[in-house]
N, C-alpha and C positions, 0 to 999 in steps of 0.2 A: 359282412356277416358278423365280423365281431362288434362291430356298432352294433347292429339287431336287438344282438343278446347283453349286451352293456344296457342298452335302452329300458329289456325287456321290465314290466315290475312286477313282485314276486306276489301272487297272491297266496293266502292260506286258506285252505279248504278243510273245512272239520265237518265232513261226512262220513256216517256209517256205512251205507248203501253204496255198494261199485259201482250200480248200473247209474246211478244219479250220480254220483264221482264219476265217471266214463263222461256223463253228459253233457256235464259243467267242461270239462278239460276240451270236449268234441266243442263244444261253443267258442273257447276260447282260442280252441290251436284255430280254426276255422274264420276268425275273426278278419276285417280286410288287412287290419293292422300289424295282428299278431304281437301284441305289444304284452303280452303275458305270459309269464311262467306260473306255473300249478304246482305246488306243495301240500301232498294230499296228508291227510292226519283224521284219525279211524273215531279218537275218542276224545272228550273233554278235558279229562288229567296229560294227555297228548301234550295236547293244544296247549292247555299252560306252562307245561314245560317248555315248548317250544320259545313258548312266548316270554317266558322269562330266561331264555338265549338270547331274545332277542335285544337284551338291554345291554349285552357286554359281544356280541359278535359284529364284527365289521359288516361283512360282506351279506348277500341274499337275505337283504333287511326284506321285510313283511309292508307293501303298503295296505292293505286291504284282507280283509277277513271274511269269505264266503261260510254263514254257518248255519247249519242245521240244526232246531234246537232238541229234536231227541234224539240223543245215541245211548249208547252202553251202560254209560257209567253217569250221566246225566239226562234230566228232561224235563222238555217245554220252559219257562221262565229262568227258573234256574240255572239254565245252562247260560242264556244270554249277560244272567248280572254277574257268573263266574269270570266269564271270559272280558266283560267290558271293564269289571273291578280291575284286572290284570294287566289291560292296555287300555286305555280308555280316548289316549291320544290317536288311535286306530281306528276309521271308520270298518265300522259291519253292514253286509248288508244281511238281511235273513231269506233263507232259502225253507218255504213252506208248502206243504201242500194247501189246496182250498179246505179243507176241515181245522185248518187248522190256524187260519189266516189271522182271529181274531188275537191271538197268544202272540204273532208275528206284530200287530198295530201296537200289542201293547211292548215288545219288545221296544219300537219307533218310538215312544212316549218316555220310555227309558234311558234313550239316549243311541237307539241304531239308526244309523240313516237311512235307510229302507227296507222293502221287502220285497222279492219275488216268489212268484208262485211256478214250482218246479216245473207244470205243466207248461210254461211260457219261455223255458229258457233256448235259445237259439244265437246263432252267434250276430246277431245285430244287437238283440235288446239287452239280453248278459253284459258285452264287453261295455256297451254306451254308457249300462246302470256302473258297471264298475269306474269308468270314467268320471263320469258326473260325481259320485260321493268320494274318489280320493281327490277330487277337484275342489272340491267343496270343504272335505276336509283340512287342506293345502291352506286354504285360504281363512276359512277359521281360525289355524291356527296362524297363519302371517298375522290377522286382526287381532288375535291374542295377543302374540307379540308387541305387535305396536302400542295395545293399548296398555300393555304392561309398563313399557318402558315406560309412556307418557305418566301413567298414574305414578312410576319410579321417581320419573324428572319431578313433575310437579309437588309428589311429596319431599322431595331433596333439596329443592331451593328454599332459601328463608322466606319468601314472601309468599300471602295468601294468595290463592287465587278460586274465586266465585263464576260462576253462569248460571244466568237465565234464559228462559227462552222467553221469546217476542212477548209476551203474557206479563213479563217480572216476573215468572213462578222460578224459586232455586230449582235449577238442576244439576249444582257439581259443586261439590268445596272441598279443599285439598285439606291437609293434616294441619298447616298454620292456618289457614283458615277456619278450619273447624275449632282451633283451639281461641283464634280474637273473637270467633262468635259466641260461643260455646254450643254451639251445636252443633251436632255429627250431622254425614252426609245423609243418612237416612232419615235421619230426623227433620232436617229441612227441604229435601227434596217435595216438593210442588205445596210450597208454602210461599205466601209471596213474601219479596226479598223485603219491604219495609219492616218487615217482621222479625224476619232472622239479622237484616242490617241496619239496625239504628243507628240515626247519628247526629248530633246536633252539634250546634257551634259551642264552643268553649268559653266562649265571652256572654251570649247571648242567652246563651241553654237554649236554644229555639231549635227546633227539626229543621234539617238541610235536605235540600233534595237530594235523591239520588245517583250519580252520575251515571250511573245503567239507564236510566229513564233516559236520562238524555241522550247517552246513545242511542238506544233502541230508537227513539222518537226523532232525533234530528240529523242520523248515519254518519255519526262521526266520531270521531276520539273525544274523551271527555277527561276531566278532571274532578276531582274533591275542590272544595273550597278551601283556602288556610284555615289553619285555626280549629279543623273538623276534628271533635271527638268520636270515637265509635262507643257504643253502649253493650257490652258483653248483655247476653242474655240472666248473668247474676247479678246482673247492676254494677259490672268493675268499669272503669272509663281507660280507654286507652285513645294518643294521640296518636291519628292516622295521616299516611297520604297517598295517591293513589294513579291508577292511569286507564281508563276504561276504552273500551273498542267493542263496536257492532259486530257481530257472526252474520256472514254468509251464507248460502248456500250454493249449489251450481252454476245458478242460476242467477246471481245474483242479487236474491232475497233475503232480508233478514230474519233470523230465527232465532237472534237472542244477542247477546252480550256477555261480554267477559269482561270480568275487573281484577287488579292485580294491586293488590295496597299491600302495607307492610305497616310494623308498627314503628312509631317516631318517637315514641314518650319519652326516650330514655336519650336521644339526639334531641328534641327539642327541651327538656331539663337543662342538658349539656348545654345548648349555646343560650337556653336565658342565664346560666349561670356562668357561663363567658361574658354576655353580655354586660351581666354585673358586675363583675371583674374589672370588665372594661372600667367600667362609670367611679368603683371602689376601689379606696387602698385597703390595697392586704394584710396589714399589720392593724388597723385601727379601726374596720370596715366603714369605715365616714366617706361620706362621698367625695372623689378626687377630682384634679384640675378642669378634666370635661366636663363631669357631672355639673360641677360650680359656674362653670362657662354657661352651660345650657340655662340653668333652674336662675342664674342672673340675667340672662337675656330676657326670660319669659316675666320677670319679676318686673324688670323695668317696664316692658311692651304694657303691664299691667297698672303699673304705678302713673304711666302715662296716660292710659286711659282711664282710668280715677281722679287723674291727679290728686295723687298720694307722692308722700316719699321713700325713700326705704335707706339704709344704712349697709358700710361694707366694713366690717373690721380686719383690719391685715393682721396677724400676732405672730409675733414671733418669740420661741422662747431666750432667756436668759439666760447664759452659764452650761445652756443644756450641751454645747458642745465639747464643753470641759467633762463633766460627768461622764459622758458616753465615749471620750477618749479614756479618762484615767478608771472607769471601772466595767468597760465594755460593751460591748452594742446588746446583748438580754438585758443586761440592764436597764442601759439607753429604750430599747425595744419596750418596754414593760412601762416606762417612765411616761412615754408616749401613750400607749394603750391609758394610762390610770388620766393624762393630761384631758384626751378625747373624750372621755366619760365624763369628768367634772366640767368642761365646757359643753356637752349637748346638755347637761342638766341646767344650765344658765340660762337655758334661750328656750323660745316655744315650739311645739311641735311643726308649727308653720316656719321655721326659719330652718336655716341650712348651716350647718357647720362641716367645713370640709377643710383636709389635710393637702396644701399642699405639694408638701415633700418634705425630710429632713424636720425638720420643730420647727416648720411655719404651718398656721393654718390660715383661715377665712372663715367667719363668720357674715349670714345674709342676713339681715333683720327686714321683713319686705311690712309695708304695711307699716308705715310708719306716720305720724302725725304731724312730729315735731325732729327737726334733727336733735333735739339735746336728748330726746326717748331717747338715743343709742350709748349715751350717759351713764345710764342705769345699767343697762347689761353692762360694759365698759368694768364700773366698777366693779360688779360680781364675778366677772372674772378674774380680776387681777384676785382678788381675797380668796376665789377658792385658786387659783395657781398658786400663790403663796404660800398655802394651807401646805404643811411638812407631808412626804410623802416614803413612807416603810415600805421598803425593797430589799429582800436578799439580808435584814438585817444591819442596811444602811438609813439614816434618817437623811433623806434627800433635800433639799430647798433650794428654788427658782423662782422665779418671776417672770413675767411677760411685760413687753413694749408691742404697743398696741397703737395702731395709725387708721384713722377713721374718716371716713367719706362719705357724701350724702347723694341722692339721686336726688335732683340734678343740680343741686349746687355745684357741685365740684366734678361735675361731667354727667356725659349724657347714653355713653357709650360704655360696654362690659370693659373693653381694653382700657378707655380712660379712669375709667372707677378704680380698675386692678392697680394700675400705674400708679395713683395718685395715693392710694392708699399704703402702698408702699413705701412709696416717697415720704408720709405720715409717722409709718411704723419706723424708719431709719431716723429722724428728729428723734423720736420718742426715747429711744437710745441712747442717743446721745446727748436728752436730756435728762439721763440719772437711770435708766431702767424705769424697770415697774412703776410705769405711766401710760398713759395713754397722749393722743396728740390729734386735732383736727388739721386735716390740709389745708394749708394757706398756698396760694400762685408763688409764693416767692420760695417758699420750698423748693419750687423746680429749679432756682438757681443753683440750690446748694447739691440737688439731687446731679444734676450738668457737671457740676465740680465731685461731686465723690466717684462718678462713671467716669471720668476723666484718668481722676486720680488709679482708681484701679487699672486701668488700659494702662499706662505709664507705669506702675506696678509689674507688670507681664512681661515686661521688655528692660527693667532698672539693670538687672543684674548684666545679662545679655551685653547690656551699654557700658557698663563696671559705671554704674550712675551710685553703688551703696559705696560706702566707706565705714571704718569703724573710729571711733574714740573710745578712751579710757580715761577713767577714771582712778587714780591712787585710791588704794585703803591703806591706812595709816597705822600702826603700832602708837599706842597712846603715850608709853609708857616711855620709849626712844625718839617718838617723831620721826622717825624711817619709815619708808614704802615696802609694802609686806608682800605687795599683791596690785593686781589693776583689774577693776572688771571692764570690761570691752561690750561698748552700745555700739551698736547700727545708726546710721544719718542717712538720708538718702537725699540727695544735690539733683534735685531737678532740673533739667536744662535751662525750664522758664519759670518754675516754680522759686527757685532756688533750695533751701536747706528746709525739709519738711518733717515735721517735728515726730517723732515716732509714737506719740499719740496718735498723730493723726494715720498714717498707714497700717501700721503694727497691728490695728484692729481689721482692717480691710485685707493684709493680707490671713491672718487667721480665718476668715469667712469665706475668702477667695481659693484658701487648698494653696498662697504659695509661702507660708511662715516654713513648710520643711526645708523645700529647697532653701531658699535663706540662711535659714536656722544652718543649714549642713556650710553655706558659703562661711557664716559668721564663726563658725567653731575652727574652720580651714584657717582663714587669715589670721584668726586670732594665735593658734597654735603659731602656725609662721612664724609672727610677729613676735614671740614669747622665745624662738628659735633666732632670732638673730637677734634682739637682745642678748642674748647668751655670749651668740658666736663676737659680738662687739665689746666680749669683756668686762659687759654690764654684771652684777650680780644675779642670780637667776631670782625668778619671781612667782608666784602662783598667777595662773591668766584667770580669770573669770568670766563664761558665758550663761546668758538667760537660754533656758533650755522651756519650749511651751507643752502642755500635754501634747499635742498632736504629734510633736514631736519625738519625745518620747513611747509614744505608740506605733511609731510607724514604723512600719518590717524593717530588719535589719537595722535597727538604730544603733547599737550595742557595737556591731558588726563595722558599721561606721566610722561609731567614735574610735575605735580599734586602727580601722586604714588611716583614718585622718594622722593618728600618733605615729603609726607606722609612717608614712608619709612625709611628716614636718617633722621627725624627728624626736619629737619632743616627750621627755619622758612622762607618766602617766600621773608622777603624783605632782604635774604641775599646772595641771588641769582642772580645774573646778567648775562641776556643772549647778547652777543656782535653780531650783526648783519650787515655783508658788508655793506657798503652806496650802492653800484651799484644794491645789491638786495632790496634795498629798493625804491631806483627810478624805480624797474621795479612796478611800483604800481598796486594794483587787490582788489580787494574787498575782495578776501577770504583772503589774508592778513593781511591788517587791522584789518578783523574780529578777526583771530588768534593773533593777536597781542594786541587785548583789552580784548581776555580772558587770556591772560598773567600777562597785570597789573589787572584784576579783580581781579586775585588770589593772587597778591602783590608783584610777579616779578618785578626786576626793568631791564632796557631795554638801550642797548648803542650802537651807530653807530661808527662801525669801521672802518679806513681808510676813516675819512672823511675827505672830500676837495677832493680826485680823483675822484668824478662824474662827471656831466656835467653841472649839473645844484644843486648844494648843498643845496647854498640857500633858494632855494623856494619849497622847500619839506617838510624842519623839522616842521613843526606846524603841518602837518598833520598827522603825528604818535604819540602816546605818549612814548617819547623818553626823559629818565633820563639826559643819560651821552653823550657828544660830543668827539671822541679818535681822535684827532690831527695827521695826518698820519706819518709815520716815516720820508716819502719823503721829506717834506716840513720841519719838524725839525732838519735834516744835513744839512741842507744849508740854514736857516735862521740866520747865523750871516755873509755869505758874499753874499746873495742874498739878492737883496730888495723885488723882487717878494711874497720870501717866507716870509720873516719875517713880510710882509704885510698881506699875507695869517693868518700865525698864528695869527697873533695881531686882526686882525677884527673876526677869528674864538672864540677867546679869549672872546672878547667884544659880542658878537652873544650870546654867552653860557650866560654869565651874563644877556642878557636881558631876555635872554627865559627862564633863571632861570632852566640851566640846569649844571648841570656838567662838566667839561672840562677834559683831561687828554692830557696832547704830549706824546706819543710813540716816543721811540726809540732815546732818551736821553743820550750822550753817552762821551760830553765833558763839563768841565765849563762853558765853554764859551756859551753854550745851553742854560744851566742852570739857568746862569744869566740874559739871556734876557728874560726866562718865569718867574724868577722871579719881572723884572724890568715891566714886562706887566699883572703881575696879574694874572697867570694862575694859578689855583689853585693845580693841580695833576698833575704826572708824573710819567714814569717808564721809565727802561732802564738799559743797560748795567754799565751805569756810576753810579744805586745805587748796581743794584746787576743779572744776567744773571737769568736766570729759575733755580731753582732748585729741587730737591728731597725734600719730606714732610716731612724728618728726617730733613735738612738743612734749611728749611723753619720756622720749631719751632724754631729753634735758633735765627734767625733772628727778631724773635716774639719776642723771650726773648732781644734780644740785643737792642733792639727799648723801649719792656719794662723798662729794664734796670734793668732787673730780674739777668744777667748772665754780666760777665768782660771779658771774653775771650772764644773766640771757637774757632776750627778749622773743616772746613766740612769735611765728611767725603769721598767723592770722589774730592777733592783737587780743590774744587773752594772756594777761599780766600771771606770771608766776607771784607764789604768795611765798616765797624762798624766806620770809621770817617763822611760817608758819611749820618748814621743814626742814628744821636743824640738820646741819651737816654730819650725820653720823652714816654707821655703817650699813647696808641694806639687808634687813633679814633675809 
């Protein structure tokens, strides 16, 4: 029983008339069912009251609305649009008499679900009709539902989504798709879809078909073409892509097609602009090592079939690695950016100039006649590379060594051209810079011997293959030893003693001159420490310090441990610094350079007088010693130039109360002019060449005038006239 009335549903009865209230209720309790309860209500304002209970009360919810449309307080139409305004989610049905029936059609037109005619109601056809319209309602509103949410989903996803039916005619576009077409759903419903969805290729401009056609027509999944533009109805272009499917029906009939694209403009931008990344360096946007790879494969495939030649220039720059250690990588960065520009302005739009990596580039010159045509470019670029270049308030100057190849003399293949070219640019180098060089076969020997040489480089140390010599610098004034600077030799197992010309540049190019550099300053300190500890006079040590060096983290920090380390106190330490690294002047620099003498370093410019400007620098570093370059001291006794140079370099030191030394000392005749001008220090061949630290104590001692006689021990003769027995500063 209490199932029954749990079951029962509650109808609402808004009749004025008892004996037609009696009737309706007599129909329903009478029912086979019995599946209804009666809530009878007299008037109109009733009934809305009621009905607006019924929005906040649980229980004895209203499925159904039995209503009469004249009562008391209302009648005929009126009554029906009060009561549907109020619940409208409520099916009604209308209870009329026959006079009155046509007011009940129009109530149905309105929005009631049917109507009875009083005279008809009995308990078959009453409880069925009430049946049938909360049935019906029931399910309307499920259909509501559903279709809500789908129109919800569908406007909530990012991508559009279109139908047609079997026809092509639009029949549905969601909110992203209305906004790629530009037009609203009303607006394009039963418009054919070529109309609302244009779309043509991106390359072509030409119309694409459909891929709804193709669904529809061949009942299967379809796609967009690549490449597919859609045409907004205001003429804006956006990149599409897509994925179409035929509609169904029960039966398994087609009745249209759905397509579901999205737009890609902003993803296909993205990976051409990856794309180009790929192919470009990012600092100098010139096309990079792939790029050059490709556009030289196609150049040859080309020249081949012409039979044409074409030219490869390898460049690399000069010095530029010094620059961009001693004044910083924007610098460097910016140096590069102004190089790129003045080389693509050298060559023609048909050729290719590409970076790549570090200050090499490549040059393609395709289409060529004559190998010497590569001649011409060749020299236009060394002149504008030459051409001075204003940065930051620096006036910069470089050069290029340029190694040139031909298709197909000098190979036939992108790898062999690259190779050989190379191979080109490294002579070029080593024939003076800022030149150019064609490849010869037998370059490959020399190229076998420097690949060698570097690999044997990587593992010297490792082997303890380096060694160091020194050389005395001399007090002119006593002929005592003041100081030694300590070179590096490296004793190859098969090479034997390889001249530091020839490595010293391979490892600066190679990234291994720090470590080294950090070896060379170790042994030397040592070495400088037991002299000491053997009773010898103590002595200033001297090491060649390279910019790289100098730049690299923690150097400062190093030279620090090293002293700490070897013991050795800080002012007997002297680091030798190029002049041309120090005109590249930078703040971080400086910086590095006054926590050098913080820590009691003393500090000396090497090769000075080959700058550009020498003069007007030296105050601004604090700089001990001034090293007289060798250049100027072989031919200051039959140049004037030089022995001018020397003499006011001389006099400069004096005033700035610095140190002086001439390098590279090597006749009497030298000798005596640095002594007739007051230069205070010297070294050189003419007192005694570099030697071993074994050969080097003697010389200690022979200065001392501790020992009468030596003889070294790898047969370099002491010059013991040349350095009188006095005391050792």
């Amino acid at each position: 029983m209490l199932k029954d009335i749990m079951s029962q549903q509650n109808i609402l009865l808004i009749q004025d008339d008892p004996s037609d209230a009696k009737a309706v209720r007599d129909a329903l309790n009478s029912s086979a069912d019995g599946s209804f309860k009666v809530e009878w209500i007299r008037a109109c304002n009733e009934g809305l009251e009621r009905l607006a209970r019924e929005g906040v009360q649980r229980g004895n919810r209203i499925a159904a609305i039995l209503l009469d449309l004249f009562l008391p307080d209302s009648r005929g139409i009126e009554t029906f649009d009060r009561l549907f305004n109020a619940a409208p989610q409520l099916p009604i049905l209308i209870l009329t008499g026959s006079q009155d029936e046509d007011i009940a059609k129009r109530a149905v037109q309105r929005g009631a679900q049917d109507y009875l005619l009083k005279s008809r109601l009995d308990s078959h056809l009453l409880p069925k009709a009430l049946h049938s319209i909360i049935e019906r309602a029931r399910n309307a509103e499920a259909l509501f539902d559903e279709r809500e949410r789908a129109q919800v989903t569908l406007n909530s996803i990012g991508d559009a989504v279109m139908s047609t039916d079997v026809w092509g005619q639009v029949t549905y576009l969601n909110t992203v798709a209305e906004n790629l077409t530009g037009w609203s759903r009303e607006e394009a419903a039963g418009h054919g879809l070529e109309e609302v969805f244009q779309i043509i290729d991106a390359t072509t401009r030409k119309p694409l078909q459909s891929p709804m056609q193709v669904a529809i027509h061949e009942n299967k999944t379809a796609c967009l073409p690549p490449n597919c533009v859609l045409i907004r109805r205001d003429g804006h272009e956006a990149a599409i892509e897509d994925s179409t499917a035929p509609i169904h029906d029960r039966r398994g009939q087609i009745t249209g097609a759905v397509m579901v694209f999205h737009d890609v403009s902003t993803a296909r931008a993205q990976s051409l602009k990856l794309s180009y990344l790929a192919q470009h360096d990012s600092l100098t946007d010139l096309p990079n090592r792939t790029l050059l790879n490709d556009r030289l494969t196609q150049a040859i495939s080309l020249a081949y079939r012409h039979r044409q030649k074409l030219a490869l220039l390898f460049l690399d720059l000069d010095r530029f690695k010094h620059i961009n250690d001693s004044l910083g990588h924007a610098v460097g960065d910016r140096l590069l950016q102004s190089v790129a520009q003045r080389l693509s302005a050298c060559v023609r739009s048909s050729d290719t100039v590409s970076r790549q990596g570090g200050d090499e580039f490549v040059v393609l010159l395709s289409e060529l006649t004559r190998a010497q045509d590569a001649t011409v470019i060749a020299d236009k670029i060394l002149l504008a590379i030459a051409t001075p270049y204003l940065i930051d308030q620096h006036e910069l100057h470089i050069s290029a060594s340029i190694g040139i190849v031909t298709y197909p003399d000098d190979g036939t293949e992108a790898e062999t051209l690259m190779k050989n070219a190379d191979i080109a640019m490294y002579h070029a180098k080593e024939a003076g810079r800022n030149n150019y060089q064609f490849f010869k076969p037998e370059m490959n020997v020399h190229a076998v011997e420097r690949q060698s040489l570097e690999e044997g480089l990587r593992h010297a140390l490792e082997r303890q293959e380096l060694v160091l010599h020194y050389q005395p610098k001399i007090n002119l004034q006593t002929g005592s030893i003041i100081g030694a600077e300590a070179l590096v030799r490296w004793r190859h197992p098969k090479r034997g003693v390889v001249p530091p010309a020839k490595f010293i540049p391979i490892a600066e190019e190679c990234g291994f001159i720090v470590r080294i550099g950090q070896w060379v300053m170790h042994e030397a300190c040592c070495q400088a420490r037991i002299w000491q500890e053997k009773g010898l006079p103590a002595l200033r040590i001297a090491v060649n310090i390279s910019a790289a060096e100098l730049r690299a983290k923690d150097f400062v920090a190093g030279v620090r441990a090293i002293l700490t380390e070897t013991g050795l106190e800080p002012h007997y330490l002297e680091l030798e610094l190029t002049e041309t690294f120090l005109m590249q002047d930078s703040k971080s620099t400086v910086a590095v350079l006054k926590d050098l003498k913080d820590i009691g370093v003393q500090l000396a410019v090497d090769d000075f007088g080959t700058g550009y400007s020498s003069l007007s620098y030296v105050k601004r570093f604090p700089i001990d010693t001034l090293k007289i370059d060798r250049s100027f001291v072989r031919d200051l006794v039959t140049d004037d130039d030089d022995a001018s140079i020397v003499s006011a370099v001389i006099s400069m030191g004096k005033s700035l109360h610095m140190r002086v030394v001439a390098e590279g000392v090597e006749t009497p005749e030298q000798l005596q002019f640095l002594r007739e001008h007051s230069c205070p220090f010297a070294q050189g061949y003419y007192f005694s060449p570099s030697v071993v630290a074994g050969e080097f104590t003697q010389l200690l001692r022979i200065s001392a005038g501790s020992v009468t006689e030596t003889q070294p021990s790898d047969g370099v003769s002491v010059r013991r006239d040349r350095l009188p027995s006095v005391q050792v500063a």
